[in-house]
N, C-alpha and C positions, 0 to 999 in steps of 0.2 A: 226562849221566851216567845210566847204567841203574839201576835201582831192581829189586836183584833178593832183596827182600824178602820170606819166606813167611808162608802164614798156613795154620795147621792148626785145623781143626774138627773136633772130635768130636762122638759118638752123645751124651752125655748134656748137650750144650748148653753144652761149653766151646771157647773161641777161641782159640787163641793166634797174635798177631800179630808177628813178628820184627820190629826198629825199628833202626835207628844208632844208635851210643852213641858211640863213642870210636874211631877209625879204624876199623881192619876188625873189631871187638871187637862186638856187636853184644845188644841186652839182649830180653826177649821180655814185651809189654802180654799181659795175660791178662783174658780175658771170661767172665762166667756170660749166654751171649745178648748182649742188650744192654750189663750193667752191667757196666764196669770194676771189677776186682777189686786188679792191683797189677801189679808188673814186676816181674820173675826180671832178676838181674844178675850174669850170669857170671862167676867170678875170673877168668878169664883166657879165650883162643883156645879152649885147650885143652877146658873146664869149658861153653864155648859149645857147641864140635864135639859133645861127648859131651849135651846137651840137644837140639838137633838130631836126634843117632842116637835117642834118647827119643821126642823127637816123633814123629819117622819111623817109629817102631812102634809107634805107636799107644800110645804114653803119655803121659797128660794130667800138668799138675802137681799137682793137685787130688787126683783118683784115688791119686797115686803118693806125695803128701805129702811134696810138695820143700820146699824151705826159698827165698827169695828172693835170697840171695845177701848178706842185711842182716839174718839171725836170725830173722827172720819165717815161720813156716810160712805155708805155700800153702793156704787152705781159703775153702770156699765164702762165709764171712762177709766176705772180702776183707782183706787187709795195707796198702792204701793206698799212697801213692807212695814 
């Protein structure tokens, strides 16, 4: 099976690593460089698609002050698993 999982880096030393979660549903690990910070967890295909098009222009979760998908804001002190 192909592994076609992204990973987007940004300018100011954030990572975001796309992961499998739940069939084609898919959740996103997020890094400050090395340190795990926490994973973004899509409601839905939909809510995934629409992070994706985020990433893809260049917006970070951090930056943008997403929420995790479990209440949790997205900041640099990390949300945890």
């Amino acid at each position: 099976m192909e592994n076609n999982m992204r990973t987007w880096k940004f300018e100011n030393g954030i990572t975001v690593k796309e992961e499998e979660f739940d069939q084609d549903l898919h959740i996103f690990a997020v890094y400050n460089g090395e340190q795990f910070l926490g994973r973004i967890y899509p409601e839905d295909i939909d809510a995934m698609k629409s992070c994706i098009e985020d990433l893809d222009a260049g917006k970070d979760p951090i930056t943008e002050k997403w929420e995790d998908g479990c209440g949790n804001g997205c900041t640099l002190d990390g949300w945890g698993e």
